[in-house]
C-alpha positions as CSV (number, residue, x, y, z in Angstrom):
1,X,12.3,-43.7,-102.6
2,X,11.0,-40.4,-100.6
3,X,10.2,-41.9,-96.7
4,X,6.5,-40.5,-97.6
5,X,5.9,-42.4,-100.7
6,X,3.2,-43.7,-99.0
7,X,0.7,-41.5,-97.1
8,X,0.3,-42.5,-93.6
9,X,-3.4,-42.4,-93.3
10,X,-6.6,-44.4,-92.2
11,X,-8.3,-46.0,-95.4
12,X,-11.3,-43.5,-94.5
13,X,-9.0,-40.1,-95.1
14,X,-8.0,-40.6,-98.4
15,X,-11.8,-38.9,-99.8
16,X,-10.7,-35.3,-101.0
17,X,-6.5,-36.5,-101.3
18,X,-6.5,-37.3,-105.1
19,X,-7.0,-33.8,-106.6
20,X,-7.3,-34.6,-110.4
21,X,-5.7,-38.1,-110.6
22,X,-7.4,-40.0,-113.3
23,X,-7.1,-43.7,-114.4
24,X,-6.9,-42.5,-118.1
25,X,-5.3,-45.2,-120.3
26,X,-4.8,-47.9,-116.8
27,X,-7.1,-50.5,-116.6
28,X,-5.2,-52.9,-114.0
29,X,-8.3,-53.1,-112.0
30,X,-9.9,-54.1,-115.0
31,X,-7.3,-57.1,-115.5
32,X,-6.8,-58.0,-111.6
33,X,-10.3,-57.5,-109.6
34,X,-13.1,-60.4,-110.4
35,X,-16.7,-58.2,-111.5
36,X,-19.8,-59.6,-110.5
37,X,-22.2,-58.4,-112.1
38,X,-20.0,-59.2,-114.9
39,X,-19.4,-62.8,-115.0
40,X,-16.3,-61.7,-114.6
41,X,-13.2,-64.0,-112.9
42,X,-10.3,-63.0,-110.9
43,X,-7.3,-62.3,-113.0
44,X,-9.3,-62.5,-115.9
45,X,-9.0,-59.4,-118.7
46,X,-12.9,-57.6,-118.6
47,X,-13.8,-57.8,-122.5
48,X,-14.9,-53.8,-121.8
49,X,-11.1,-52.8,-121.4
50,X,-9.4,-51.3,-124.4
51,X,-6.2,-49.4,-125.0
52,X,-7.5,-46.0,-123.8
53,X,-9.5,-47.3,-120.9
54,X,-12.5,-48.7,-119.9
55,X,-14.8,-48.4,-123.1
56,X,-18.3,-48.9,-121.1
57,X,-16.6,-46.3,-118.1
58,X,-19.1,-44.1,-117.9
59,X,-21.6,-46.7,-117.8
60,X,-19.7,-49.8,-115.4
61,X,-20.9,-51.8,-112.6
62,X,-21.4,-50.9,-109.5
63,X,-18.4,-53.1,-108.8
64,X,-16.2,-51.3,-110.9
65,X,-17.5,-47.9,-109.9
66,X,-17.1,-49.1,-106.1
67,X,-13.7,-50.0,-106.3
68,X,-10.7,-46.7,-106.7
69,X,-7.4,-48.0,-106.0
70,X,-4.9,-46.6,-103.2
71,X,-2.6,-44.5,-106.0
72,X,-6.4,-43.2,-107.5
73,X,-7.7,-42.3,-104.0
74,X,-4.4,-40.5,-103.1
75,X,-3.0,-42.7,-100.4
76,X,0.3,-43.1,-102.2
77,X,2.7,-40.0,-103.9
78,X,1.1,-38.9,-107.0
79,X,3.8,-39.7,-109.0
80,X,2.8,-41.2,-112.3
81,X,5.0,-43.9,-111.9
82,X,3.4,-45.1,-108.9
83,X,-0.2,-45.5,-110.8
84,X,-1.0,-49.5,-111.2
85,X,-0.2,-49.6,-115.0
86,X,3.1,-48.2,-114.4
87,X,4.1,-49.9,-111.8
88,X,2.9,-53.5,-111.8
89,X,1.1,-53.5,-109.0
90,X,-2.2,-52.4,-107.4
91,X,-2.4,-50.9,-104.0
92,X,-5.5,-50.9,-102.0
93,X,-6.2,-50.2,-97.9
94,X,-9.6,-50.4,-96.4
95,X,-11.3,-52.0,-93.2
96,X,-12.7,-55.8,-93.0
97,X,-16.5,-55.2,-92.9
98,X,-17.0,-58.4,-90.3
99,X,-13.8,-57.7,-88.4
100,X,-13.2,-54.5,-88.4
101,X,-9.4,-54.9,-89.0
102,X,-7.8,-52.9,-91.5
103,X,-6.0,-54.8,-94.4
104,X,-3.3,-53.5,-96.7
105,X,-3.2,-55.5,-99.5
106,X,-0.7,-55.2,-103.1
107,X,-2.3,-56.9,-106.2
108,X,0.8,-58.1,-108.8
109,X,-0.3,-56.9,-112.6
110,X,2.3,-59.6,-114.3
111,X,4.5,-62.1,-113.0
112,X,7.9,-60.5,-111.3
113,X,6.4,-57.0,-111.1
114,X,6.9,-56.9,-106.8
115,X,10.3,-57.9,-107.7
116,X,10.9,-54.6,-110.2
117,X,13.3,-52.3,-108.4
118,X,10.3,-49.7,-108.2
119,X,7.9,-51.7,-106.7
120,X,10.6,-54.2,-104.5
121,X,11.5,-50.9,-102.8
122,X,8.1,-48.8,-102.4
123,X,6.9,-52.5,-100.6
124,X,9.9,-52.7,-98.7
125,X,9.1,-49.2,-97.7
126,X,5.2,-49.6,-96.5
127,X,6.2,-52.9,-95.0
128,X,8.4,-51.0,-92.4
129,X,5.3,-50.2,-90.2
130,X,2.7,-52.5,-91.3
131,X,1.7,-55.9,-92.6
132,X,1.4,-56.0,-96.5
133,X,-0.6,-59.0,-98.2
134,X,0.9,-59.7,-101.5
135,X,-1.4,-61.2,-103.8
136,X,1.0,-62.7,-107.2
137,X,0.1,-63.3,-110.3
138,X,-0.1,-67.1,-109.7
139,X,-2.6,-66.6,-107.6
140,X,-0.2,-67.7,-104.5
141,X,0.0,-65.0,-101.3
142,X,1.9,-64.0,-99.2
143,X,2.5,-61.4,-96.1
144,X,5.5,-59.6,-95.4
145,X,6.1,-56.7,-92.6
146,X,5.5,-56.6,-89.3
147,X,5.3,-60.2,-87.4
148,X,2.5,-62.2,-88.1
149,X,1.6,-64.9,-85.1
150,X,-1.8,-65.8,-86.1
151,X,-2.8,-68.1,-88.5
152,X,-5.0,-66.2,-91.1
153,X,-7.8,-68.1,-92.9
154,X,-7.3,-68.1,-97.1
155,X,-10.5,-67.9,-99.2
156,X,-11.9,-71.4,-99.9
157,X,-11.4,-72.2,-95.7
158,X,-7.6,-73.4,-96.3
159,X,-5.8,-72.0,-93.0
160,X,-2.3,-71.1,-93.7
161,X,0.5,-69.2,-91.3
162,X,1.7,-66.0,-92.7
163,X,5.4,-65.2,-91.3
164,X,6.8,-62.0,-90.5
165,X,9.2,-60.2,-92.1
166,X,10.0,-62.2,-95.5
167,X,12.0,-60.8,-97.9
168,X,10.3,-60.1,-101.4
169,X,10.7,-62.6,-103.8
170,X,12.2,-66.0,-103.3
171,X,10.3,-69.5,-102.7
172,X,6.3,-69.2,-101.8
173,X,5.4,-72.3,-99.8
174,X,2.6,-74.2,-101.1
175,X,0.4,-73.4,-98.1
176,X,0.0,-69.8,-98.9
177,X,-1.4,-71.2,-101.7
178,X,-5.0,-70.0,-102.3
């Protein structure tokens, strides 16, 4: 993996980085991200996702519209083997509205997919210099990179300890558990 597979940028410099990335035929967003003003879970596949795409795209939520993930917005190499659908895994950076603290978070597509060589070693990379927030496809999570002291509050008001440092893969305690 290049050491600048990941672009070492604030969430809010990534607005003219993309040049002509497209999401095309991906729609791991469309699988992953719960939709509002669609009804639509977590996790859940949006009944507007087809082979090519998004079917309603030029027409979608405000939600969906919102929402461009870190490979889209340019934050990581433009390799196509780094966008979502591709990978297994969607990226996405951006700044807690209430606290202010900037969150790096990495969205598994299918079960295994952060263990995949490709993706195992680009988050192995990122987690170098920063904390990462693994989100898997059983809905557990996890953080990995730099230490974590502070007990981080999980949706739902469960507190659980992230720990610094884990390797990816391997057992994920039931307390990180969402």
């Amino acid at each position: 993996m290049h050491e600048n597979a990941l672009t070492k940028r604030s969430s809010t410099d990534f607005a003219d980085s993309a040049g002509d990335r497209e999401c095309g035929g991906c729609t791991a967003c469309c699988t992953v991200l719960a939709v509002h003003e669609l009804n639509k879970p977590a996790r859940w596949a949006c009944e507007h996702a087809g082979q090519g795409g998004c079917r309603v795209y030029s027409q979608r939520p405000a939600g969906c519209r919102d929402f461009n993930c870190l490979w889209l917005r340019g934050g990581l190499l433009s390799d196509v083997e780094n966008r979502p659908d591709r990978l297994g895994v969607i990226f996405d950076q951006f700044r807690n509205r209430t606290t202010g603290v900037e969150r790096f978070v990495a969205l598994e597509l299918w079960a295994g997919a952060f263990e995949e060589p490709r993706a195992g070693e680009l988050l192995r990379e990122i987690a170098t210099d920063r904390q990462v927030e693994l989100s898997y496809r059983d809905g557990t999570w996890r953080t990995i990179g730099a230490a974590v002291t502070v007990p981080q509050s999980a949706p739902g008001g469960d507190s659980h300890e992230t720990r610094g440092k884990r390797t990816i893969g391997g057992d994920r305690p039931e307390s990180d558990r969402i």
